[in-house]
C-alpha positions in Angstrom: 2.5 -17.8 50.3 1.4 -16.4 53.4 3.5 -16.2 56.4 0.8 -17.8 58.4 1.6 -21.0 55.9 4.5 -20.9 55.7 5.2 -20.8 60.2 2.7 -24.3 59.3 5.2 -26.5 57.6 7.4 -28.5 59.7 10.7 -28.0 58.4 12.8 -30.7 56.5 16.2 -30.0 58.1 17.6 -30.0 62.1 19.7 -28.0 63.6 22.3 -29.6 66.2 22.3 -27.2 69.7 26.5 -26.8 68.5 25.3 -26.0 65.2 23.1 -23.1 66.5 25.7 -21.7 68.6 28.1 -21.6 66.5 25.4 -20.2 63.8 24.8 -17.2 66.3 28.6 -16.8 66.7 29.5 -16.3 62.8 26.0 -13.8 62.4 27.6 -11.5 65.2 31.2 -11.6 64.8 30.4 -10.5 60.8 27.7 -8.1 62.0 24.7 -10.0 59.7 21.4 -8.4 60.1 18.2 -10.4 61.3 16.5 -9.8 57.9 19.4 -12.3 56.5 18.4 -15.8 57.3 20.5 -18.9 56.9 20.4 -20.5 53.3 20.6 -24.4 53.0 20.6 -26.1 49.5 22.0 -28.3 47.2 24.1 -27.5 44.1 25.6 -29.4 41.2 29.3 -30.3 41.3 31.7 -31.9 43.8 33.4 -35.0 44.0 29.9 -37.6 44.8 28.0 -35.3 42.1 26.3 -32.5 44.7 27.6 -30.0 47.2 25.7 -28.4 50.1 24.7 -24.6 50.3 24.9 -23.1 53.3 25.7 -19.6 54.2 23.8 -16.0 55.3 21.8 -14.7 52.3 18.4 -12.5 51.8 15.2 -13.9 51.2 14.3 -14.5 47.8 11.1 -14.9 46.3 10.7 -18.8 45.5 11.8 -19.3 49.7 10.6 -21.6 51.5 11.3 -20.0 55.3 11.5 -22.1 58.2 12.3 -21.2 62.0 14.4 -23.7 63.7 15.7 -23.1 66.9 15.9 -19.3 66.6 17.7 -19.4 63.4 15.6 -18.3 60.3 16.3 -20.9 57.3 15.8 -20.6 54.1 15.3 -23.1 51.3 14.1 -23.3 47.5 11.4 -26.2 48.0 13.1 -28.3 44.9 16.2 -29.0 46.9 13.7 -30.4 50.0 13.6 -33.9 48.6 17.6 -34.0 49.0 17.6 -32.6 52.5 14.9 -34.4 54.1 15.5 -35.4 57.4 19.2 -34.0 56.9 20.9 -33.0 60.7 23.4 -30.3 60.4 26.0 -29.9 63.5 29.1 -28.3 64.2 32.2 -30.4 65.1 35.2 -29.0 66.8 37.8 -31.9 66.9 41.5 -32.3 66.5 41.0 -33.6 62.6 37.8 -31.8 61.7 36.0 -28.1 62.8 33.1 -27.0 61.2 29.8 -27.9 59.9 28.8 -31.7 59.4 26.1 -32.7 57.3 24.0 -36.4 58.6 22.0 -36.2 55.3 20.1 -40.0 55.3 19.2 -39.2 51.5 22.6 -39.6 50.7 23.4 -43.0 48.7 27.2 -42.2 48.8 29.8 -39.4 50.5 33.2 -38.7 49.6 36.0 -37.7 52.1 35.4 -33.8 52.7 31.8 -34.2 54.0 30.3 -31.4 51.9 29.5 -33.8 48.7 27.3 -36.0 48.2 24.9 -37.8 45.6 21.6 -39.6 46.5 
């Protein structure tokens, strides 16, 4: 796919403004380049049945690459139609620091927040 169509799909995820900053911190305190972008998936396994991907990794060739707020995402377009309209944000509280996942395809959670099955 061109990169002309791939700037022309809207992307199926949002980023929280703490999410993004603290997305920019971990990229330069571990020194990862700008051709890395920020992978978000789905994988089998967890306590609901799935378990979010996320994490710095190379473009691969099935990609679909978004740009949202600055932070180049990637994605493999099967794992779009459990992410839709997910929010990701970064929580720093007394009980709970890191990434959050609002995913609205999500029929049922379990207590750690990463797991889910829709």
């Amino acid at each position: 796919m061109s990169e002309a169509k791939k700037a022309a799909v809207l992307p199926p995820i949002s980023l929280t403004e703490g999410a993004v900053r603290a997305l920019e911190k971990i990229k330069a305190e571990q020194s990862i380049s700008d051709a890395h972008g920020l992978r978000v998936g789905v994988k089998g396994g967890g306590c609901s049945g799935f378990s979010y991907i996320l994490g710095f990794d190379e473009e691969k060739e099935n990609d679909q690459v978004f740009e949202i707020k600055g932070i180049k995402v990637l994605m493999q377009k099967s794992h779009a139609i459990y992410l839709l309209g997910m929010e990701i944000d970064w929580e720093e509280g007394l009980n709970n620091r890191g990434f959050s996942f609002n995913n609205p395809n999500a029929t049922d959670t379990c207590g750690c927040g990463t797991s889910f099955s829709a």
